[in-house]
C-alpha positions in Angstrom: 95.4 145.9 27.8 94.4 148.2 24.9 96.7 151.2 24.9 94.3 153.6 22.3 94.0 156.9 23.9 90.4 156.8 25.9 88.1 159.3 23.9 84.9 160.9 25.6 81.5 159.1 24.4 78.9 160.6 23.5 76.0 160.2 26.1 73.4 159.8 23.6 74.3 156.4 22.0 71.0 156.4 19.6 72.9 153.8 17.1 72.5 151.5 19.9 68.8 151.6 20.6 67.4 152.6 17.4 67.6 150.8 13.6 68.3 152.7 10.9 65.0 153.4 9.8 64.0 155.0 13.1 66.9 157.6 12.4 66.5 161.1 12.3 68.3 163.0 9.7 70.7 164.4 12.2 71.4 160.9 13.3 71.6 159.4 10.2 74.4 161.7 8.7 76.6 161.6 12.1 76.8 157.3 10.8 79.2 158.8 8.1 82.5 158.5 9.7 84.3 160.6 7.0 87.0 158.0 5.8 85.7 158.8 2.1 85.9 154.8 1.1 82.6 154.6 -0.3 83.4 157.5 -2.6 86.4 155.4 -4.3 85.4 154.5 -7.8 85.1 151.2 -8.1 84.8 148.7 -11.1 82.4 145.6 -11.5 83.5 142.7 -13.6 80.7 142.0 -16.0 81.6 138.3 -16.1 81.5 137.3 -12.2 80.1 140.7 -11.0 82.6 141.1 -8.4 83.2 144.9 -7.9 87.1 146.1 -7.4 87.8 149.0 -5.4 90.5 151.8 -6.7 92.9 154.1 -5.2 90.7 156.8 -7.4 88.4 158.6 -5.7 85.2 160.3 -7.0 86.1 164.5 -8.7 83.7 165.5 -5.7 85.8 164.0 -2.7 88.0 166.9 -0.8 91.0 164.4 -0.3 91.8 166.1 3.0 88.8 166.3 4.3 87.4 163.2 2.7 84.0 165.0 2.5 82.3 165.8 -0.4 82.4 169.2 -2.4 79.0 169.6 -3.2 77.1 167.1 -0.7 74.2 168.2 -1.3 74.1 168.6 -5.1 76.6 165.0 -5.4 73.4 163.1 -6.9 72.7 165.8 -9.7 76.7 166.3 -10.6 77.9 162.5 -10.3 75.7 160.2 -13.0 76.7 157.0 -10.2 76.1 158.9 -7.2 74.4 156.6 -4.3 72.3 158.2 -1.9 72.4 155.8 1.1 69.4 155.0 2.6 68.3 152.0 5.0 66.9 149.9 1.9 69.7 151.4 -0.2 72.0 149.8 2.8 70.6 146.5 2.4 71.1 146.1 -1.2 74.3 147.7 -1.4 77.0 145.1 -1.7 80.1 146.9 -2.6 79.8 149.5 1.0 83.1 149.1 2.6 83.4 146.0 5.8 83.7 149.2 8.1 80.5 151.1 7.0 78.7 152.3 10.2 75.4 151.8 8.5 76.2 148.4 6.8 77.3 147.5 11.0 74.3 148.6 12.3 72.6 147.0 9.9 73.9 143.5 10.7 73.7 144.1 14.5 77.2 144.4 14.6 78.6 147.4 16.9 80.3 150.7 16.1 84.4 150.5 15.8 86.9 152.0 18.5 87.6 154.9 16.0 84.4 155.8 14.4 84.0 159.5 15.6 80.3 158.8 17.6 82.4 156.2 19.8 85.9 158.0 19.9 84.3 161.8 20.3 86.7 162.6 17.1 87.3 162.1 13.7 90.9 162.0 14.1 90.9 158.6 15.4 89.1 157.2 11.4 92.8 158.5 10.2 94.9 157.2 13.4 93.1 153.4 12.5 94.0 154.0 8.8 90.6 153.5 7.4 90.3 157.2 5.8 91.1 157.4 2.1 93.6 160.9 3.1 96.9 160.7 1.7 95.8 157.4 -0.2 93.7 158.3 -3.4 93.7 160.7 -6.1 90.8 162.2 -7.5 89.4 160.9 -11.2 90.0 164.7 -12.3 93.7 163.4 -12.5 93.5 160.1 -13.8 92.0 159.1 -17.2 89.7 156.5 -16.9 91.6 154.2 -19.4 94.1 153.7 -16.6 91.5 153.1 -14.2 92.1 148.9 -14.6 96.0 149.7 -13.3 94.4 151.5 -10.0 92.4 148.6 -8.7 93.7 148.2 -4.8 92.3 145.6 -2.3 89.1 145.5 -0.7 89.5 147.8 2.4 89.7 145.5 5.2 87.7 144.9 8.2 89.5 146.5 11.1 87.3 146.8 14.1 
């Protein structure tokens, strides 16, 4: 028997019936579930071009919110700024296993915790896939240490 706390959801399940390129803008940013793991930095190895995640998170993230500072500016103020987008989505390798978009995109369903399922974004920190209380922002770490910060790939927990 699952013994999570049962959360309200919404009535309006449009991530169910529509693809992402259908979405409205509305739609498209309630996707985001806030955990802030796509705005870790992360490193690519030149040789094999596997990318490594760190516990450093990009100088825009609010580490308690684990939104960003300057959303709608991030693209201007951060040279490696991604703005997601459904082809952006495809292409994207390095989006985190729990990603609402990169599940939609492979037909795959929306967590327990994400926020559109759960009716709050409490339950992204109660799973322990939000970044809070986990990173530090790059505005504390020189990027020579960077190498030292690399942390496993967050896991798929669904």
């Amino acid at each position: 028997m699952d013994a999570r706390p049962k959360r309200n959801t919404p009535h309006s399940a449009f991530w169910r019936t529509k693809s992402l390129d259908e979405l409205d803008p509305q739609e498209w940013e309630s996707l985001c579930d806030g955990c802030g793991q796509c705005c870790l930095v992360k490193l690519e190895d030149e040789d094999s071009d596997e990318v490594h995640y760190t516990d450093v998170s990009c100088k825009l993230l609010d580490l308690g919110s684990c939104r960003c500072t300057d959303y709608d500016n991030r693209d201007v103020l951060v040279d490696d700024c991604v703005r997601l987008t459904p082809q952006a989505i495809r292409d994207i390798a390095w989006l985190p296993p729990t990603c609402a978009y990169r599940l939609l995109e492979q037909g795959r369903p929306l967590p327990w915790w994400h926020p559109l399922v759960s009716g709050t974004g409490e339950t992204v920190i109660e799973a322990g896939i939000s970044v809070r209380g986990k990173a530090t922002s790059e505005r504390d770490v020189p990027e020579s240490e960077l190498r030292a910060r690399i942390i496993r790939r967050p896991p798929d927990r669904r």
